[in-house]
N, C-alpha and C positions, 0 to 999 in steps of 0.2 A: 314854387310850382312853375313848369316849365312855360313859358310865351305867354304866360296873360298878360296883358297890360299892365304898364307901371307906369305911377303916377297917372292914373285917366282924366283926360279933362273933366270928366261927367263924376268923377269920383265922389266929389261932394252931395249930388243929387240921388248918388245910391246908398250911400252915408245917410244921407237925410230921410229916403225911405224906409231904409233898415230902422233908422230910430222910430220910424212913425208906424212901423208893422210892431215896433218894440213897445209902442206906448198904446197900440191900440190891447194886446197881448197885456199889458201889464192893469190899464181900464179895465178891462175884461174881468181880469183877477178881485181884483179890488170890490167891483160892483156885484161880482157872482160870490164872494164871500160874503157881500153884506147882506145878499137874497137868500142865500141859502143858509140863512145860521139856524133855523129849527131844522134841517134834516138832516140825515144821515150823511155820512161823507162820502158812501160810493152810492147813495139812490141813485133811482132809475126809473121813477117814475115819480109824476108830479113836480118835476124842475120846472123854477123860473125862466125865462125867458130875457137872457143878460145879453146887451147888443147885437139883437139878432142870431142868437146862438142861447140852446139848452145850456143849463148849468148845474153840477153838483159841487159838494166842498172840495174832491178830491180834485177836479177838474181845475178848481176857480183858485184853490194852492200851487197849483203845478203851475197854472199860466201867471201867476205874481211873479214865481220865482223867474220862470223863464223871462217873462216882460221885462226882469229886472236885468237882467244877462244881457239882452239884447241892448238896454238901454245904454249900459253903463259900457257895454262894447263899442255904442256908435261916439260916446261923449268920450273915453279914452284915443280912436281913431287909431293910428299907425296900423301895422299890421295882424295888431289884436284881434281890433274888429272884422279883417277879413276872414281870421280862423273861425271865432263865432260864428258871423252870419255863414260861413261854408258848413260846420258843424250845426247850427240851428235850421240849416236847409234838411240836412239831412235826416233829422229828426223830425222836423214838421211833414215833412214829406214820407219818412214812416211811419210815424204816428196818425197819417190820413188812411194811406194805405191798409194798416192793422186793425183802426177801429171799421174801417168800411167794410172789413172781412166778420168784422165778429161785430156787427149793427144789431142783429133779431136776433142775441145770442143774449146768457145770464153774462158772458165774459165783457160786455161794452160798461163796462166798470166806471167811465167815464161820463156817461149819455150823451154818449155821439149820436148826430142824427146825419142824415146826407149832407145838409147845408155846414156843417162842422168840420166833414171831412174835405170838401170844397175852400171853408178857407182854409184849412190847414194846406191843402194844398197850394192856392195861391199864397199865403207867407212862404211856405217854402220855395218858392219860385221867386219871389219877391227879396228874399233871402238868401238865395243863389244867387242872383244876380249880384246883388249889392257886392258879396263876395267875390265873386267873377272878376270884376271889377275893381275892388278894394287893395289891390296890390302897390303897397310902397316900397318906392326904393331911392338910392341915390342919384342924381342926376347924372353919373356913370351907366349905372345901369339901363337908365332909360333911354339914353343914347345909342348904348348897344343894342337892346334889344329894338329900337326903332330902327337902326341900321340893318338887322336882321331881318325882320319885317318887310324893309323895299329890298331884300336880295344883295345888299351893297357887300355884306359882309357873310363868312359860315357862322354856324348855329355857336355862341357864347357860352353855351350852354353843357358840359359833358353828359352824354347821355349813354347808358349800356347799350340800345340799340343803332347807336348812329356806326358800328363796326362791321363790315364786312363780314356776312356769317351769322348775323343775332351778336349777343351777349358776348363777350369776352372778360375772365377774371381780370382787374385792375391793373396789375401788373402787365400784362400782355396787349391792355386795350392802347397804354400811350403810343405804343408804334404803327398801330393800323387804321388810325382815324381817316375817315374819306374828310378832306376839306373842300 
């Protein structure tokens, strides 16, 4: 991904968040399957009340699996964890947006209520960042790109658009690069 930081010094601390949005995600799960084992798996009415958040089975499945994703993302590290937490941004952050469309609908299959789609939204932002962030490289790379960064050097980076014109097929872009 083109200029995100590499190697960040804070890297660890989005690391560390990522894992604790991962563990709160995966409590979540845990405790909302063990509340909800007499009801249906998509109810939608009469859920438990699992940390501050409505819970069904289908719900309290889906956030084990994901918690576990997240988790075993942040305990792997390299640049594993930044494609998850970038891919579980995006998910969380659809999955707030979808159920907050279909809330007072038979389709909230989940028992989204407001406060559900609110954290979903902050994990995914939470999640995004972490991602944002999460970029490892060589201590080459991060040179370069730190050099790029104060202006010292041109972009490291080939990019389709850095040619004179837009886009150029690859063949034709090595001779028109602006440096």
């Amino acid at each position: 991904m083109s200029h995100l930081p590499i190697n960040h010094h804070l890297r660890p601390l989005y690391r560390t968040l990522a894992g604790t949005a991962g563990l709160y995600v995966l409590t979540f799960g845990i405790i909302g399957l063990l509340r909800t084992s007499g009801l249906d798996v998509f109810a939608q009415d009469g859920l438990p009340t699992v940390l501050g958040l409505r819970a069904n089975r289908a719900f309290a499945i889906l956030s084990l699996v994901i918690g576990a994703v997240l988790i075993v993302g942040a305990v792997i590290g390299r640049s594993i964890d930044m494609w998850i937490n970038l891919i579980g941004s995006v998910v969380f952050l659809t999955a707030g947006m979808a159920m907050m469309a279909l809330l007072e609908t038979d389709l909230n299959v989940l028992g989204f209520t407001v406060t559900t789609c609110i954290v979903s939204f902050v994990i995914g932002l939470v999640l995004g960042l972490a991602g944002l962030y999460g970029t490892v490289g060589t201590a080459e790379q991060d040179a370069l790109e730190e050099r790029f960064r104060h202006g010292e050097i041109a972009d490291p980076e080939e990019h389709a658009y850095q040619y004179e014109g837009g886009p150029k097929p690859p063949e034709q872009a090595q001779d028109h690069r602006f440096a």
